[in-house]
Each structure stands twice: as structure tokens, then as C-alpha cells.
KOLKE-566051 format. One line per field, with one value per residue: residue in one letter; chain; x, y, z of N, C-alpha, C, CB in turn; residue number from 1. Coordinates in Angstrom, 2 decimals. Glycine has a CB too. Layout:
// KOLKE-566051
code = a:...
unit = A:...
n_X = X:...
n_Y = Y:...
n_Z = Z:...
ca_X = X:...
ca_Y = Y:...
ca_Z = Z:...
c_X = X:...
c_Y = Y:...
c_Z = Z:...
cb_X = X:...
cb_Y = Y:...
cb_Z = Z:...
pos = NUM:...
// end
This chain:
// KOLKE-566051
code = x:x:x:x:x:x:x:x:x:x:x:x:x:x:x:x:x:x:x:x:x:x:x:x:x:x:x:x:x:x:x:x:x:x:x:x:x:x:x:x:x:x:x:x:x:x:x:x:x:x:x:x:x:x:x:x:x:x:x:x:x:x:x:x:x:x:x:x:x:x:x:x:x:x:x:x:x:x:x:x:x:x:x:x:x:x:x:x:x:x:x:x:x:x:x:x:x:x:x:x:x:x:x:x:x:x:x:x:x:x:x:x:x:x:x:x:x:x:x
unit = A:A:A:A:A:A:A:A:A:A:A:A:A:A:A:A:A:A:A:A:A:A:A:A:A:A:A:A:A:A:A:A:A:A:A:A:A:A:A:A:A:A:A:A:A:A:A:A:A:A:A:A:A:A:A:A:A:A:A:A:A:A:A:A:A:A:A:A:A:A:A:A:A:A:A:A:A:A:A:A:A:A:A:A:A:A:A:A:A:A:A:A:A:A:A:A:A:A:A:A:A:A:A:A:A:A:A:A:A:A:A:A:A:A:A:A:A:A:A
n_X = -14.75:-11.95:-10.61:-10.65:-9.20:-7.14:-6.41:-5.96:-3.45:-1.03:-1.75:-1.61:1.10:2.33:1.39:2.72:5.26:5.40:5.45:8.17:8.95:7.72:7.30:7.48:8.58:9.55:7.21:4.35:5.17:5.49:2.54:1.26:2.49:1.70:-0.92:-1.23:-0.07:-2.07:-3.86:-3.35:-2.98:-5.54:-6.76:-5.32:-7.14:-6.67:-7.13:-6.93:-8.60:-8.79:-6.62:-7.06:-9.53:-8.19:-6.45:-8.34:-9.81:-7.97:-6.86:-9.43:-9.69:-7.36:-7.23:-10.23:-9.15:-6.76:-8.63:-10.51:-8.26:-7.68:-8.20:-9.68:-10.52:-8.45:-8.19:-6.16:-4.45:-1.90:-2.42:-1.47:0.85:1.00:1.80:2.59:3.17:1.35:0.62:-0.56:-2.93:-3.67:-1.54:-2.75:-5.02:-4.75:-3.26:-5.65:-7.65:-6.10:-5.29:-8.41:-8.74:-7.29:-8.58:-11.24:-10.53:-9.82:-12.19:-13.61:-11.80:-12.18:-14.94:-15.34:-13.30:-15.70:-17.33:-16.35:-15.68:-18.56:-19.42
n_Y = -6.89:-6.30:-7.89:-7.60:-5.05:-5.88:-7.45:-5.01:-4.20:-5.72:-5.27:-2.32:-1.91:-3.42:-1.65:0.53:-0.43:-0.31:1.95:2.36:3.04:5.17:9.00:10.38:9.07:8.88:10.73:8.93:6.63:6.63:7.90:5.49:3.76:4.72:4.33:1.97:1.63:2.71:1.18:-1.46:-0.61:-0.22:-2.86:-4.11:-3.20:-0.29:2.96:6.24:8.64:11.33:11.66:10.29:11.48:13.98:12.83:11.38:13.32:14.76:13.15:12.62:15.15:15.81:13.79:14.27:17.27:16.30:14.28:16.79:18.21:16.61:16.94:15.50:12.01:9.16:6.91:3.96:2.77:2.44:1.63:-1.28:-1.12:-1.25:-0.49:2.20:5.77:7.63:10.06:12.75:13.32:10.35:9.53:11.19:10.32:7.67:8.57:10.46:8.11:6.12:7.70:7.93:5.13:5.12:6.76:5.71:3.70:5.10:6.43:3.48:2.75:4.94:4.69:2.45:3.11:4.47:2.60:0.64:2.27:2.62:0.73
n_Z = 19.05:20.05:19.10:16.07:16.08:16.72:14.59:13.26:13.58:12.25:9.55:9.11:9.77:7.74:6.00:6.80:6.10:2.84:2.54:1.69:-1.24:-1.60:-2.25:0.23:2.67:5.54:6.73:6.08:6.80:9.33:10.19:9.92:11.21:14.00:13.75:14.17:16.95:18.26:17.52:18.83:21.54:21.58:21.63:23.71:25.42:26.67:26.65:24.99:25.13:24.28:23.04:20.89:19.81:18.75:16.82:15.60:14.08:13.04:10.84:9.63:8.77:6.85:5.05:3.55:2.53:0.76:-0.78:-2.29:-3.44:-5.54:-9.10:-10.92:-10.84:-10.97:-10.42:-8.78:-9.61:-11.89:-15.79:-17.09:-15.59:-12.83:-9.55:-10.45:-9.49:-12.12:-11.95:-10.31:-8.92:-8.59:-6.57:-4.44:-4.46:-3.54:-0.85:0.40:0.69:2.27:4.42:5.09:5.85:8.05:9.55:9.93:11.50:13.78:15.11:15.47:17.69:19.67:19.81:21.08:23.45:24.58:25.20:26.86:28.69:30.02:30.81
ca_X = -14.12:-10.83:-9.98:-10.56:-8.21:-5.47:-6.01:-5.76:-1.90:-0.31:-1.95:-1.24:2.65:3.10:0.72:4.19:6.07:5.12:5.66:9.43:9.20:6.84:8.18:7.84:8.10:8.72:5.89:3.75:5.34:5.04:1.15:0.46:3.19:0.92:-2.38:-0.90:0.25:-3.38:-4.82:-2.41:-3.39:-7.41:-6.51:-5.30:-8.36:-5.69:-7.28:-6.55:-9.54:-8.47:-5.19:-8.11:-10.27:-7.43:-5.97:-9.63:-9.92:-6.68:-6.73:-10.59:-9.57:-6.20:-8.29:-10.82:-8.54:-6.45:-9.57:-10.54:-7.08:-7.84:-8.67:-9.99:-10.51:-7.69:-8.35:-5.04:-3.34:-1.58:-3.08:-0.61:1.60:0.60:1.60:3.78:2.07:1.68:0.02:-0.04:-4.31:-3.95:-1.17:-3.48:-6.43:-3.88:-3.63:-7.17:-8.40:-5.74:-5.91:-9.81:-9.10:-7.04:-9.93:-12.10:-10.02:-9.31:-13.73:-13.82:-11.44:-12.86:-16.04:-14.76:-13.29:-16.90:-17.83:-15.79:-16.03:-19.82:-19.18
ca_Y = -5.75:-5.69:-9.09:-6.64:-4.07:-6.68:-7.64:-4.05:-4.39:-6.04:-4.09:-0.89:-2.24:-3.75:-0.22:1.84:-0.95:-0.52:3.05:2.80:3.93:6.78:10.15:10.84:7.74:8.83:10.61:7.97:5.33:7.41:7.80:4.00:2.99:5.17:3.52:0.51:1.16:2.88:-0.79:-2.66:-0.32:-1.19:-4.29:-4.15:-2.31:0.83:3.87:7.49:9.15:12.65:11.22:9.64:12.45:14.66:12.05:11.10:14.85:15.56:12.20:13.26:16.92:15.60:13.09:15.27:17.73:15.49:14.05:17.89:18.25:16.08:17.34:14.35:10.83:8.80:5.81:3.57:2.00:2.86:0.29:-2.04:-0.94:-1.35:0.85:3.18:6.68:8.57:11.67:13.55:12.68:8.91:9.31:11.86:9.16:6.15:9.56:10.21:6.44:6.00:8.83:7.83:3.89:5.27:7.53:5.31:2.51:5.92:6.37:2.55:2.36:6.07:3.93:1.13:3.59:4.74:1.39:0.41:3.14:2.69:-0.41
ca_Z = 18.43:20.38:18.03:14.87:16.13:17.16:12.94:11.99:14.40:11.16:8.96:9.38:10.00:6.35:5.17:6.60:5.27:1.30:2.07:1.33:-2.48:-1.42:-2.11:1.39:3.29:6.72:6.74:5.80:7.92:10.98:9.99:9.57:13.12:15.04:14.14:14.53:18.15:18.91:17.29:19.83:22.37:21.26:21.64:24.90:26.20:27.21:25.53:25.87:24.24:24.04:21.80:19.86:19.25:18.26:15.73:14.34:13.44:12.24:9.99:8.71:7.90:6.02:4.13:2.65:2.40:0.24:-1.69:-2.67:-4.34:-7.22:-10.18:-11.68:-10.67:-12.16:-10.11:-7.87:-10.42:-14.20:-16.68:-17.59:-14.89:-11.36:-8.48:-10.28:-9.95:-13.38:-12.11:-8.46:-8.45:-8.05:-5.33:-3.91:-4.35:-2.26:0.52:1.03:1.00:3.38:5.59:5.64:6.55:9.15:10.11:10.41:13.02:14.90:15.41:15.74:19.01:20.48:20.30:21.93:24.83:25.16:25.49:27.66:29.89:30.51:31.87
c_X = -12.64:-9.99:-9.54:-9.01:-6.78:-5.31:-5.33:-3.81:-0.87:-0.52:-1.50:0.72:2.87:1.77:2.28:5.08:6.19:5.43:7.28:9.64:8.24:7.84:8.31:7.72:7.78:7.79:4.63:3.82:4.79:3.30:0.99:0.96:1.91:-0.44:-2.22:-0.86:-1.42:-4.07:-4.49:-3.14:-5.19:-7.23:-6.52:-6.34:-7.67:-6.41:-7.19:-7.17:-9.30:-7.45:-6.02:-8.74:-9.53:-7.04:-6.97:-10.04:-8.97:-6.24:-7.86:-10.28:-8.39:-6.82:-9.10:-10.22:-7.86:-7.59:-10.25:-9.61:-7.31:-8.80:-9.77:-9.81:-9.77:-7.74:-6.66:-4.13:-3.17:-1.81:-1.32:0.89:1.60:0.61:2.28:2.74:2.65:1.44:-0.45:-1.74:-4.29:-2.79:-2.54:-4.96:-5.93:-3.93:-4.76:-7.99:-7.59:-5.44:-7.72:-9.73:-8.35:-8.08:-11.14:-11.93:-9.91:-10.75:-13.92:-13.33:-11.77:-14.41:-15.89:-14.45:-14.53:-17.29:-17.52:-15.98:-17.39:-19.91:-18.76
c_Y = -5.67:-7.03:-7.95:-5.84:-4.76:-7.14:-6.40:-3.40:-4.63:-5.67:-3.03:-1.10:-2.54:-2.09:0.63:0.68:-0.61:0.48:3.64:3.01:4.71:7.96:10.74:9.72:7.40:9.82:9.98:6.75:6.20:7.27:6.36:3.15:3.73:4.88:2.56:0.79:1.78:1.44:-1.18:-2.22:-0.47:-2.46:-4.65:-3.60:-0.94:2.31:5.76:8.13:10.65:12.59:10.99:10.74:13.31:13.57:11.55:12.53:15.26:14.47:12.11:14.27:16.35:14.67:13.58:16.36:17.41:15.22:15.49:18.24:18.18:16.55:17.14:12.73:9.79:7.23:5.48:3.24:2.80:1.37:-0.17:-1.65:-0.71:-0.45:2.39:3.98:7.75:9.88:11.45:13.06:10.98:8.97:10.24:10.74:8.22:7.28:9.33:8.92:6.12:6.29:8.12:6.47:4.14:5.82:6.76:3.88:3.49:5.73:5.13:2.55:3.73:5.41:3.12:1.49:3.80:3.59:0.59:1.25:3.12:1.37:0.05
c_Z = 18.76:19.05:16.58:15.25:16.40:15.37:12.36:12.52:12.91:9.82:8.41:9.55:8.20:5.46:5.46:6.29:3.84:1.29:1.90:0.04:-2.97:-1.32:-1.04:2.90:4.77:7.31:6.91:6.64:9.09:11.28:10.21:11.23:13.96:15.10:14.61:16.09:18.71:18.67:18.17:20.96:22.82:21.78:23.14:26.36:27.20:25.97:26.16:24.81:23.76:22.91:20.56:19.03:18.16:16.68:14.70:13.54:12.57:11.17:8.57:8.15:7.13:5.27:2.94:1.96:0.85:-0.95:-3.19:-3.63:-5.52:-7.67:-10.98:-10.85:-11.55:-11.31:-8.72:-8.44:-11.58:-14.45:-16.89:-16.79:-13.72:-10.62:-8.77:-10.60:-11.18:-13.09:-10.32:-8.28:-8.26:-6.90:-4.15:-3.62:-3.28:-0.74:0.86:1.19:2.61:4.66:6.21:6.43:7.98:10.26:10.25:11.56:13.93:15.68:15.89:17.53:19.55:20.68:21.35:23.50:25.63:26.13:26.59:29.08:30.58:31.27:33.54
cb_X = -14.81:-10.42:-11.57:-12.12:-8.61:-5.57:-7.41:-7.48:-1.86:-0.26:-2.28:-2.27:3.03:2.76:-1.16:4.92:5.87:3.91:4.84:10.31:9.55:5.82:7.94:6.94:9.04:9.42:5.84:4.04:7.18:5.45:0.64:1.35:5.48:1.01:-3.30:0.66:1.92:-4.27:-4.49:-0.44:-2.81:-8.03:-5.11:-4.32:-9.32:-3.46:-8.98:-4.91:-10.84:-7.95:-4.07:-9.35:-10.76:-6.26:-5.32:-11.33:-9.87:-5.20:-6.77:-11.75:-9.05:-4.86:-9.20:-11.64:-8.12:-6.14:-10.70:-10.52:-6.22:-8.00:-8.03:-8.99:-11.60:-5.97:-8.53:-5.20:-3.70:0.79:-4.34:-0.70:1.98:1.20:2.30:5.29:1.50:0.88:-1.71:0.56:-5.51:-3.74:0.59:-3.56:-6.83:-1.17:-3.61:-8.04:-7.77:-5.43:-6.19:-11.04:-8.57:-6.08:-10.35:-12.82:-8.29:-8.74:-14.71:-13.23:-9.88:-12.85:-16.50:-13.20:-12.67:-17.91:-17.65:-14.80:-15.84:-20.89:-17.89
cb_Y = -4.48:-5.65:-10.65:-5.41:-3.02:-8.67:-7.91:-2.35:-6.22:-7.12:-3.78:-0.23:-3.94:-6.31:0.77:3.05:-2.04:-0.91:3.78:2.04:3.26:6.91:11.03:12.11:6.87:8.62:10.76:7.80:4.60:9.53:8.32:2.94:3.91:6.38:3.14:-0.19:1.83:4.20:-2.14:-2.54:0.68:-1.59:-4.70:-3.74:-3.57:0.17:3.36:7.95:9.03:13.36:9.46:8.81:13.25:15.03:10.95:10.47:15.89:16.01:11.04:13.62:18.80:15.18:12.73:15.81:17.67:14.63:13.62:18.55:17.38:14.64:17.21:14.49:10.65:9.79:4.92:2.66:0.46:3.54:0.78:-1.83:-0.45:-2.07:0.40:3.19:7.55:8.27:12.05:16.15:13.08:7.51:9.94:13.18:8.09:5.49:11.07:10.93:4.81:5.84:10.86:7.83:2.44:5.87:8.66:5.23:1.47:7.65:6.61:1.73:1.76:7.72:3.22:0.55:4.75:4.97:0.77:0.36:4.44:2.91:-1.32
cb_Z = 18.86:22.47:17.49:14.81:17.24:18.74:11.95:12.00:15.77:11.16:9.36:11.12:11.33:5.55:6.16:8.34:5.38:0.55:2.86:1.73:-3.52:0.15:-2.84:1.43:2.99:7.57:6.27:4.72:8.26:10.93:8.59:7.66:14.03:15.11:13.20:13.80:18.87:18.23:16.08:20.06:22.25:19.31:20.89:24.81:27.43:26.88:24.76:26.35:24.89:25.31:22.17:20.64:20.30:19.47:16.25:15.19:14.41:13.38:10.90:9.29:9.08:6.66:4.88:3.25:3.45:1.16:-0.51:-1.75:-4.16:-7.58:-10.68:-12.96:-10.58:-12.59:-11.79:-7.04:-10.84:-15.16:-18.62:-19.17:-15.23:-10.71:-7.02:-11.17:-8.57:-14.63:-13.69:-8.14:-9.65:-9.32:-5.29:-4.83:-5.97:-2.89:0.42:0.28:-0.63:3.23:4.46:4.41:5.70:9.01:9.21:9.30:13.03:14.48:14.22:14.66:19.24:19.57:19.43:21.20:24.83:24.10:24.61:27.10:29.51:29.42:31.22
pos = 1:2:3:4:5:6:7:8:9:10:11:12:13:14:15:16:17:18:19:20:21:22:23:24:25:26:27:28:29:30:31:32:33:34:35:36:37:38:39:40:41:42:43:44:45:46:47:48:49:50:51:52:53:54:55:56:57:58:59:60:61:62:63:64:65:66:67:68:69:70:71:72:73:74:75:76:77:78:79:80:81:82:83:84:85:86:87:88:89:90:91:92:93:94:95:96:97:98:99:100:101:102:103:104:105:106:107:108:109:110:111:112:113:114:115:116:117:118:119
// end
């Protein structure tokens, strides 16, 4: 598992990379650097579970949150035009997916502390 989380290191780095022609970018970067350095810190078997908990909560509730929003299901992409977003429910769709994949490496390495710790 700590292999995984050293993958999800570069990751999560080019995820707040792409987010420079997001309408709110550092936002977004900030979100994606800070999984990244909890991955690294997975990685390193260094975990500070209370940081964890807090951030798997506050990444789940902004997620759903998010998901709730939309209106309508308009999918990730515009047809015949890739990432550009036409309407506030498909950025809202790229949020909550990505809020959730964050939310779910946060649960992964709070496992991992467990895991570790019972040792």
C-alpha cells in the first residue's frame, strides 16, 4: 500500500497542475499539493491521523455537497470540445469526483495509520 500512495505523489501534483485554467486555481491547487504531501507522507510511513480524519471529513462533506448542486447530469466533457466547461454542473461534476478521489486516498492512508499502529 505505501507503493500506491508514493503513485498517488505525482498524481495529485499534475491534478493541481491542470488546475491553472480553473476559475479558481489556487484553490484547487492547494487541495490537490496537500494530498499529495499526505501521499508522500503515506509513503513514508509518517502519519498524523487526527490531520487525516479532519481532511477525510471535510473533503467527503465538500464532495457531496458539491455533487447535490447539480441540477442535472451533464457528464466531464462538451462533445466536440473537450475540457472546456459549458455549464457550472459539469465543472461541479470534475469538483465532486475530485473532492471524492481525494476522499478516498485520505480513508486509504488513515487506514494504513491504523495499520500501522497495531503493529
Amino acid at each position: 500500500m505505501k507503493y500506491f500512495a508514493l503513485l498517488l505523489v505525482p498524481i495529485f501534483i499534475l491534478f493541481a497542475g491542470w488546475q491553472y485554467n480553473d476559475p479558481d486555481p489556487l484553490l484547487w491547487g492547494t487541495i490537490y499539493l496537500i494530498a499529495a504531501y499526505t501521499a508522500l507522507r503515506a509513503f513514508q510511513g509518517k502519519f498524523n491521523q487526527e490531520l487525516l480524519l479532519v481532511l477525510l471529513i471535510w473533503s467527503a462533506a465538500w464532495a457531496i455537497s458539491s455533487w447535490t448542486q447539480m441540477t442535472a447530469w451533464e457528464g466531464f466533457f462538451s462533445e466536440n470540445e473537450g475540457l472546456t466547461m459549458k455549464t457550472p454542473n459539469q465543472e461541479l461534476a470534475r469538483e465532486a469526483c475530485g473532492l471524492g478521489i481525494v476522499a478516498v486516498a485520505y480513508l486509504l492512508f488513515l487506514g494504513m495509520s491504523y495499520s500501522q499502529r497495531r503493529r
